[in-house]
FILO-449149 format. One line per 5 residues: their letters; for each residue x, z, y of C-alpha. Coordinates in nm, 3 decimals, padded with zeros to 5 digits. Each point is the difference from the previous one (the first is absolute). Example, Ala and Ser with C-alpha at 12.3 -4.5 7.8 and 13.67 -1.06 7.14 Angstrom:
as	01.230,00.780,-00.450  00.137,-00.066,00.344
***
This chain:
xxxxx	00.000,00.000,00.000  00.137,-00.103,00.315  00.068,00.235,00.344  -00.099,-00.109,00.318  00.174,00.140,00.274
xxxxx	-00.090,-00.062,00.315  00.305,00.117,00.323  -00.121,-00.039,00.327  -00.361,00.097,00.034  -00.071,-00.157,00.305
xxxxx	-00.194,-00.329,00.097  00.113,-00.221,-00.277  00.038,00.293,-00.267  -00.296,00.202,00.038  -00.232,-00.259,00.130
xxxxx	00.102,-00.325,-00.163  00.197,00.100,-00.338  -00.246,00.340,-00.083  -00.270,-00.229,00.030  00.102,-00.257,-00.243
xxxxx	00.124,00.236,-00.231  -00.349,00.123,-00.022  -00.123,-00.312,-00.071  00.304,-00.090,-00.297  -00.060,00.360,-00.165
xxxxx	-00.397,-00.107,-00.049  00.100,-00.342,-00.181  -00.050,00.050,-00.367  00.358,-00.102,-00.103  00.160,00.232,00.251
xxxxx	00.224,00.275,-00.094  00.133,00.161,00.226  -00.002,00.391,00.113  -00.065,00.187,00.275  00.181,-00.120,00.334
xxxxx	00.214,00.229,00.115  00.041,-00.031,00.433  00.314,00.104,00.179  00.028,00.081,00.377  00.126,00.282,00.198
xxxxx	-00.312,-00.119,00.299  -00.259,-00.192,-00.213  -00.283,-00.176,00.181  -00.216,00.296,-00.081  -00.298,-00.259,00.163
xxxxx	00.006,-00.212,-00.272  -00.190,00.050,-00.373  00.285,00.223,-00.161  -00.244,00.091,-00.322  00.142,00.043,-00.310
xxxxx	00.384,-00.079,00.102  00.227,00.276,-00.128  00.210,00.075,00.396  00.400,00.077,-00.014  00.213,00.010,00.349
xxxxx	00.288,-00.165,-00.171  00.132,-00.263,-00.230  00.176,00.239,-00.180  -00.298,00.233,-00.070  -00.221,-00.312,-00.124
xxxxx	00.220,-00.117,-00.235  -00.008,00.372,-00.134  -00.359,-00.027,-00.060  00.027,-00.348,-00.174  00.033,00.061,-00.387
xxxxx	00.225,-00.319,-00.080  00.222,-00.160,00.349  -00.025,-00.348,-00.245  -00.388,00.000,00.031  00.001,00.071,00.367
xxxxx	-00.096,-00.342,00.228  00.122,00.082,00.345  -00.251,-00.080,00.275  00.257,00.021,00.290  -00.231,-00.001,00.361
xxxxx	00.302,00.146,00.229  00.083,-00.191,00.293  00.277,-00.286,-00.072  00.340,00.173,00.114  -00.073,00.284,-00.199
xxxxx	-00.031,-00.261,-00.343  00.341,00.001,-00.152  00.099,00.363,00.014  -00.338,00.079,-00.171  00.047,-00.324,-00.282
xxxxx	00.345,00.165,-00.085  -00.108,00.344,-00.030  -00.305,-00.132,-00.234  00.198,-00.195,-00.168  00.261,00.299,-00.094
xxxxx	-00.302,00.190,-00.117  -00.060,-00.276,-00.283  -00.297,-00.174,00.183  00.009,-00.367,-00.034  -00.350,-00.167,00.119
xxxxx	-00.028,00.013,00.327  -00.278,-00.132,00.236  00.191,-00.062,00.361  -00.209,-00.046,00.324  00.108,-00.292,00.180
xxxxx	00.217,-00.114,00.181  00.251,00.110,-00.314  00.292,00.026,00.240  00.057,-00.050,00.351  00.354,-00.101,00.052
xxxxx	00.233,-00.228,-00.240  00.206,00.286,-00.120  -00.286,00.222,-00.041  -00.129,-00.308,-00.247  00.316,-00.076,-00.169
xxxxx	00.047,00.377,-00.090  -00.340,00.006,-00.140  00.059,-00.315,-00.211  00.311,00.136,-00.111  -00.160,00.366,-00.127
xxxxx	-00.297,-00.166,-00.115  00.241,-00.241,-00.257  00.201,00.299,-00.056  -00.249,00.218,-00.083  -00.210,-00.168,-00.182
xxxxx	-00.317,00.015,00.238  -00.307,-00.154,00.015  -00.093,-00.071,00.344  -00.348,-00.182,00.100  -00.056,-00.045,00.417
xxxxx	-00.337,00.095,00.130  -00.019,-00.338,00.111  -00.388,-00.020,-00.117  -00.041,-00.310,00.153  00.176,-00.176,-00.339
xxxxx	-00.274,00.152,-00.241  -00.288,-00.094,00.203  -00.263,-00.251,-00.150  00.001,-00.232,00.333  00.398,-00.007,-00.035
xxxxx	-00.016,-00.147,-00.366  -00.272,-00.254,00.141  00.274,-00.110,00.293  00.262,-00.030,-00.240  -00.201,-00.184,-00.209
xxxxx	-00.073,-00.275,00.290  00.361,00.012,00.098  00.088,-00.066,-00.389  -00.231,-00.241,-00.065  -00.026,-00.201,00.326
xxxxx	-00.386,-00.108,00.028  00.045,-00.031,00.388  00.361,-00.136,-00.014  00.340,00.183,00.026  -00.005,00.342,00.162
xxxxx	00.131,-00.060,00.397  -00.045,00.302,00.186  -00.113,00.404,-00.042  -00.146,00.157,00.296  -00.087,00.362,-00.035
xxxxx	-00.147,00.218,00.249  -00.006,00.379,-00.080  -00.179,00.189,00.272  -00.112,00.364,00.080  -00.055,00.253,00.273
xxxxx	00.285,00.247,-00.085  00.028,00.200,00.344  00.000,00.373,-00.151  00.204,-00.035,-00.298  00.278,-00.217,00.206
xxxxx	-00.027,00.264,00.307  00.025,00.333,-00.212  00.236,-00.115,-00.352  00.359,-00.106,-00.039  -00.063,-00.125,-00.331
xxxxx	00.073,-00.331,00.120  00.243,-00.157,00.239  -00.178,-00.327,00.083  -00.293,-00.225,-00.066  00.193,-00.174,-00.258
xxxxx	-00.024,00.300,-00.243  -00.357,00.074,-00.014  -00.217,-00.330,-00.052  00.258,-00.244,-00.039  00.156,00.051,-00.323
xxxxx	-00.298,-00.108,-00.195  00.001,-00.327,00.156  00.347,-00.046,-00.066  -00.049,00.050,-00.362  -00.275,-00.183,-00.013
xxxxx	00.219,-00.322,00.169  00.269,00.051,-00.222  -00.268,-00.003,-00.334  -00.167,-00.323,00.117  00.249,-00.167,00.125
xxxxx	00.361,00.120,-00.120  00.304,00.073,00.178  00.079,-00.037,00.372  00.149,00.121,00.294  -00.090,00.141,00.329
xxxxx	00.009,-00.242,00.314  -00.169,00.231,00.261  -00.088,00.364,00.028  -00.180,00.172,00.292  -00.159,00.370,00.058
xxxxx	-00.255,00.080,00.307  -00.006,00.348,00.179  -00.290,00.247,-00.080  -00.166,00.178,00.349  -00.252,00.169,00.028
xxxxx	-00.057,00.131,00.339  00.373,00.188,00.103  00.050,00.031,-00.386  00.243,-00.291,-00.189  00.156,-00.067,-00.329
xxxxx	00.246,-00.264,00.036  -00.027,-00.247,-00.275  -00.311,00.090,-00.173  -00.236,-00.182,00.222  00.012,-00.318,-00.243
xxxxx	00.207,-00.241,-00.172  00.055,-00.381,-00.050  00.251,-00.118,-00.279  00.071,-00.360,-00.116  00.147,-00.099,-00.347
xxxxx	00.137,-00.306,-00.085  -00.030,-00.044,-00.351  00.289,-00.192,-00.257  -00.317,-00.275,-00.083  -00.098,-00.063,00.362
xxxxx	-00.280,00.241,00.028  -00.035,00.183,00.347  -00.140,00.344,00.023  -00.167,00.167,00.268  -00.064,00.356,00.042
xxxxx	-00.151,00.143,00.244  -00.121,00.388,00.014  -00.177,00.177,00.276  -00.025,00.378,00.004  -00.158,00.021,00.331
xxxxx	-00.277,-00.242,-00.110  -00.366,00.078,00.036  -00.085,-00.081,-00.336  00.084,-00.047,-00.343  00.135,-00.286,-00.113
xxxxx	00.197,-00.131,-00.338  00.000,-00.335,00.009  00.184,-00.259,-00.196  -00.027,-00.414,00.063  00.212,-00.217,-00.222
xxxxx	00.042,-00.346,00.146  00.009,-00.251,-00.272  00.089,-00.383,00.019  -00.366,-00.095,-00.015  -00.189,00.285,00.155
xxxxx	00.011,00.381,00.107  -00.122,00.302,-00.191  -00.131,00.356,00.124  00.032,00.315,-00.175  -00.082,00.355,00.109
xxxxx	00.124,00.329,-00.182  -00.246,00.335,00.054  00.089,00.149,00.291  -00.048,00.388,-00.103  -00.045,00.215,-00.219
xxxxx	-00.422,-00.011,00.026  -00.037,-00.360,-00.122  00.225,-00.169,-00.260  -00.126,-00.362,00.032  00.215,-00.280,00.072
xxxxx	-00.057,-00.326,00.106  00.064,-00.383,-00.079  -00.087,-00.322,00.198  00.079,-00.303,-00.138  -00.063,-00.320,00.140
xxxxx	-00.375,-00.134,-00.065  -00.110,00.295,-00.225  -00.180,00.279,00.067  00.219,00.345,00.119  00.100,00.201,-00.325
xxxxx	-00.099,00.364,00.030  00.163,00.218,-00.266  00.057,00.390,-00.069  00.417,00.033,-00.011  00.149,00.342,-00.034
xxxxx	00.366,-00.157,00.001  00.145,00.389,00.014  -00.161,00.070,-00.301  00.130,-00.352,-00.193  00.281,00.119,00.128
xxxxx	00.033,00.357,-00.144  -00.170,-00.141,-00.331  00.327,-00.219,-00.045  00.236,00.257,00.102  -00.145,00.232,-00.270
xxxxx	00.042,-00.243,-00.291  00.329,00.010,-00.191  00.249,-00.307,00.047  00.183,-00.105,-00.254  00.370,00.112,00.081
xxxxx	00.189,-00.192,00.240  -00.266,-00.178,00.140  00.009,00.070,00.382  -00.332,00.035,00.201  -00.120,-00.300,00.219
xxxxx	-00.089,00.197,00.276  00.374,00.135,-00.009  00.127,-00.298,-00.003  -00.220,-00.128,00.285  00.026,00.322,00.173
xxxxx	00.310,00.022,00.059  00.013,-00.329,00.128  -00.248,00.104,00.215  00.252,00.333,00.084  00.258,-00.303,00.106
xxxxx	-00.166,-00.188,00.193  -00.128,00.296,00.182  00.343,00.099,00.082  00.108,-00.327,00.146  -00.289,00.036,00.194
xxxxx	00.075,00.325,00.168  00.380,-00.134,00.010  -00.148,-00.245,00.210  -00.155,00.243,00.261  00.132,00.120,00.310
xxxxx	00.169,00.330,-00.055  -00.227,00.212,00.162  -00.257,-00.141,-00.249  00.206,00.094,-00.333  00.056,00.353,00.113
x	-00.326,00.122,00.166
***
């Protein structure tokens, strides 16, 4: 029986990985045990019910029976990753769920591929984006070319963000907090690339200001031609997770939910009626992470995410300085 446990009960921890651990431990096939929650200051606002609470990693692991049954849920903000991987990974554990972005700087990434190989680990991204239903039904336009070769990706990640930017430090700039999902996403439907242009906005809010975490704009050029757009506003006065793929022939619309009250997402292809379909990709995504592997076989969303992880730190590289350290 496997051992979720869940550091960093915060936003993503105790709202978005709690949650879907509820729903994996009522599937039929699921085996896994009680989570157990670790956080000195957990988000006491959230629906804490039934989690076993410890203030440190060191006390968790003392209430987990067997360290090689334990799948890491690791929710602490991104400079804080590596320290905690090691120390997990000295304690036996060897599935590990990381929040994304995996790293965010190129040594912080090559010293996690290096303990990861050394190790033994088993590391899957919370890039959710790859296990979502309307991702497999890009893909499978991009793969099998109804409309033409793919051309272009344009993705457009917005949200009001004003209280969490103005009162956290969890992250340092607009690239960390929506962005990393579309990179994945870029790098899954249309392979490798490299960054041409990166920007960040301001965030102000009457005398109040965040530099950097106002909004972002990156552009990939990909090895087959493809061009990627991303564009992310935080100051935005509504939700939006959009994603258009510009074929040869035509363009194609798809929408991901946009919160945790509605998991629908959305497809519009050309001359056919919108599709409209439930698509709980966090879920899909936690489903695959709890399945054995055969040995040796690395994770996709590893492998994607930490290209993802790359090209997000040639994107802050590509910042003004102020930006990178704010």
């Amino acid at each position: 029986m496997l051992q979720p446990l869940v550091i960093g009960l915060g936003r993503s921890g105790a709202g978005l990985h709690l949650k879907a651990l509820r729903k994996l431990a009522r599937s039929p096939d699921a085996r896994i045990a009680p989570v157990i929650g670790c956080d000195p200051r957990p988000d006491t606002t959230r629906d804490l019910s039934g989690v076993v609470l410890t203030a440190s990693t060191a006390e968790a692991l003392r209430r987990a029976a067997d360290p090689a049954a334990v799948v890491a849920h690791v929710c602490t903000p991104p400079e804080d990753r590596l320290p905690l991987l090691r120390e997990l990974a000295e304690h036996g554990v060897r599935w590990m769920l990381v929040e994304k972005p995996l790293a965010t700087t190129h040594r912080e990434l090559d010293a996690l591929r290096e303990l990861r190989e050394r190790a033994g680990l088993r590391i899957s991204v919370v890039t959710h984006w790859l296990a979502a239903e309307l991702t497999a039904r890009m893909r499978e336009l991009v793969v099998r070319q109804p409309y033409g070769p793919l051309r272009g990706i344009t993705v457009e990640q917005h949200k009001p963000r004003f209280t969490k930017s103005l009162t956290s430090s969890a992250h340092r700039s607009a690239l960390e907090v929506e962005v990393p999902h579309a990179l994945a996403l870029a790098a899954h439907l249309a392979g490798p690339a490299r960054v041409e242009h990166a920007h960040c906005t301001d965030l102000r809010v009457g005398s109040a200001a965040r530099p950097g975490l106002g909004g972002a704009e990156v552009v990939l050029h990909h090895a087959n031609g493809v061009r990627t757009v991303v564009r992310s506003d935080l100051t935005a006065p509504v939700r939006r997770r959009s994603v258009v793929l510009e074929f040869q022939d035509a363009e194609v619309t798809a929408h991901f939910p946009v919160g945790e009250d509605d998991d629908h997402a959305q497809l519009l292809l050309p001359g056919e009626d919108r599709q409209v379909f439930r698509d709980d990709a966090i879920l899909a995504l936690f489903r695959t992470a709890y399945r054995p592997l055969p040995s040796g076989v690395p994770a996709l969303d590893f492998v994607v995410g930490a290209e993802a992880a790359r090209l997000l730190c040639d994107a802050r590289a590509l910042l003004a300085p102020e930006r990178v350290t704010a």
